[in-house]
C-alpha atoms as one frame of an Amber mdcrd trajectory, in Angstrom:
protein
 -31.124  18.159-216.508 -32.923  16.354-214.127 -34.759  19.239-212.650 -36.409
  20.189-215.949 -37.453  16.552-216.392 -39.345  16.732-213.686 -40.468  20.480
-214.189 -41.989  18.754-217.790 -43.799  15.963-215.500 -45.174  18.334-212.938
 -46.507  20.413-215.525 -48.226  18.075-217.378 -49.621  16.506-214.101 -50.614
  20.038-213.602 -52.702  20.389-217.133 -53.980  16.728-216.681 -55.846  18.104
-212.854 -56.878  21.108-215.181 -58.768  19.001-218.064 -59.897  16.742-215.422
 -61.654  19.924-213.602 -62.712  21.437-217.225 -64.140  17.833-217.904 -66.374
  18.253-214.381 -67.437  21.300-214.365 -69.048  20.625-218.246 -70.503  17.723
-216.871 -72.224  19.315-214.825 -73.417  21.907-216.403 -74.420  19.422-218.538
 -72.939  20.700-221.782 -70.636  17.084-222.404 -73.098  15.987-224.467 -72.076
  18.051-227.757 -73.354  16.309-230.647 -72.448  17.168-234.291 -75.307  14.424
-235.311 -78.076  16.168-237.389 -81.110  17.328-236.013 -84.546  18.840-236.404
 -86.433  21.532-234.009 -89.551  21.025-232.814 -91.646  23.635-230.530 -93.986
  22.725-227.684 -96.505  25.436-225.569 -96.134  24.961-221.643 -98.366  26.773
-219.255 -95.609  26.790-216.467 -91.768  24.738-217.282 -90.938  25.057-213.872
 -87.155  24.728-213.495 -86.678  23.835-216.755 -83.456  24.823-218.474 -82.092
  25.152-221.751 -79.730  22.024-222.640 -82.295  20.426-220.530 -82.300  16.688
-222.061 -85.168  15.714-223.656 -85.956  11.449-222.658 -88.204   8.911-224.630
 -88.183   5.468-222.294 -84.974   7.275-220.298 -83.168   7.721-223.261 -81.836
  11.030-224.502 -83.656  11.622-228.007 -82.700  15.696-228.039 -82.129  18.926
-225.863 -84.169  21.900-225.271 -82.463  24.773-227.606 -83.989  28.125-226.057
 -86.981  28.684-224.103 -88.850  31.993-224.733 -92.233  33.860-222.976 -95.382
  33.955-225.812 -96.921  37.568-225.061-100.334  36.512-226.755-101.413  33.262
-224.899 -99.130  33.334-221.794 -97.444  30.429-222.130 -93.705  29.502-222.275
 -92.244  28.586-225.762 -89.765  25.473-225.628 -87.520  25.128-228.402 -86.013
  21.518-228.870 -83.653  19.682-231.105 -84.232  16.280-231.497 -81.950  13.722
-233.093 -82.992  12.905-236.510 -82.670   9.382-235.840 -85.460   9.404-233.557
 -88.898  10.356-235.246 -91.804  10.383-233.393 -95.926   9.983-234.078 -97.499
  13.376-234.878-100.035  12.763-231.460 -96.782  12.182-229.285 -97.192  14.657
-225.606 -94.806  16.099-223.514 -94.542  16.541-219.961 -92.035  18.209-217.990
 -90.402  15.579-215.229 -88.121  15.855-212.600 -85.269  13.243-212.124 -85.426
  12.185-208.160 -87.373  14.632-205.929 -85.531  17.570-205.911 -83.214  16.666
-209.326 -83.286  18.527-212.349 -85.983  18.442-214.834 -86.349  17.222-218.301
 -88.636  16.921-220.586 -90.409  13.329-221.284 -91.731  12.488-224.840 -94.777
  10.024-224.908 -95.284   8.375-227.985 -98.369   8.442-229.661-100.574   6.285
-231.862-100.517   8.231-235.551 -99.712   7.283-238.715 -97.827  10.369-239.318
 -94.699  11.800-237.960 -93.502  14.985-236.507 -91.704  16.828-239.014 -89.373
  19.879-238.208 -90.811  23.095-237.242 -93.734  21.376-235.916 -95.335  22.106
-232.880 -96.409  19.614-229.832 -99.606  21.333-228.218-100.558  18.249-225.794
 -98.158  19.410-223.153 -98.420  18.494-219.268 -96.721  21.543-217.195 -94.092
  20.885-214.472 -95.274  20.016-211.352 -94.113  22.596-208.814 -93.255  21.590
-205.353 -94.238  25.197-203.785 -98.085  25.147-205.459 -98.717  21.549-204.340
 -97.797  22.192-200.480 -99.392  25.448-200.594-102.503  23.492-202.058-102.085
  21.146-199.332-102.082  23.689-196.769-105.594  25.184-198.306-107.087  22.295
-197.958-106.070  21.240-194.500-106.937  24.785-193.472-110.487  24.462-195.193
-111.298  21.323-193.157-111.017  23.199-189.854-109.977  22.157-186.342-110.164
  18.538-185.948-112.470  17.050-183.779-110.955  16.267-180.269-111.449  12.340
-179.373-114.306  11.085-177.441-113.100   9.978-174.117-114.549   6.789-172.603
């Protein structure tokens, strides 16, 4: 009797450690966030989204307004097709831009909504076209390599 009492405890210790790990490894794959509220999609054209990942949040003033559904390559003007849901409750001027930000240096990236000055608000199935592309660590060293490069040999110091 006593040894299936505690057979019952370890095993529910056991499937406690097991939701606990379930719980972690959805939080960081950042799919905890589930949200039956209702939404509506909006579309925005990026020429380059960098790292950016689909259920990547998308932040107003650091706060989570939606989530990037599906991102997809547009054959006919070579730029990169972000789906997003954002929460109805959250509507946003029709002039509103988007740029794609990174949270730290080297964190993950999300998308940042800027709220414009227009009368008007997006509706679903619009699409954002004033867009600001990720910035990419590799293209700005590699710029700053160019121009170092470009300025040539410094000039060794006059000696007195």
């Amino acid at each position: 009797m006593e040894r299936a009492k505690t057979d019952v405890w370890v095993g529910l210790f056991v499937l406690l450690g097991a939701a606990a790990i379930l719980f972690l490894a959805l939080r960081a794959a950042n799919l905890t966030s589930l949200s039956l509220s209702s939404s509506y999609p909006l579309t925005a054209r990026f020429d380059n989204i960098g790292g950016l990942k689909p259920k990547a949040a998308v932040k107003s003033a650091g706060v989570v307004v939606g989530r990037v559904e599906s991102i997809e390559f547009d054959d006919k003007s070579f730029q990169a097709s972000v789906q997003m849901a954002m929460q109805s409750r959250y509507t946003f001027p029709k002039d509103s831009s988007l740029k794609i930000l990174t949270s730290g240096l080297l964190g993950e990236q999300y998308i940042g909504i800027e709220a414009g000055a227009d009368e008007k608000n997006l509706a679903a199935g619009d699409t954002i076209t004033t867009t600001q592309s990720a910035v990419v660590l590799e293209n700005l060293i590699g710029q700053f390599l160019y121009n170092k490069a470009s300025d040539g040999p410094a000039a060794p110091a006059a000696k007195k």
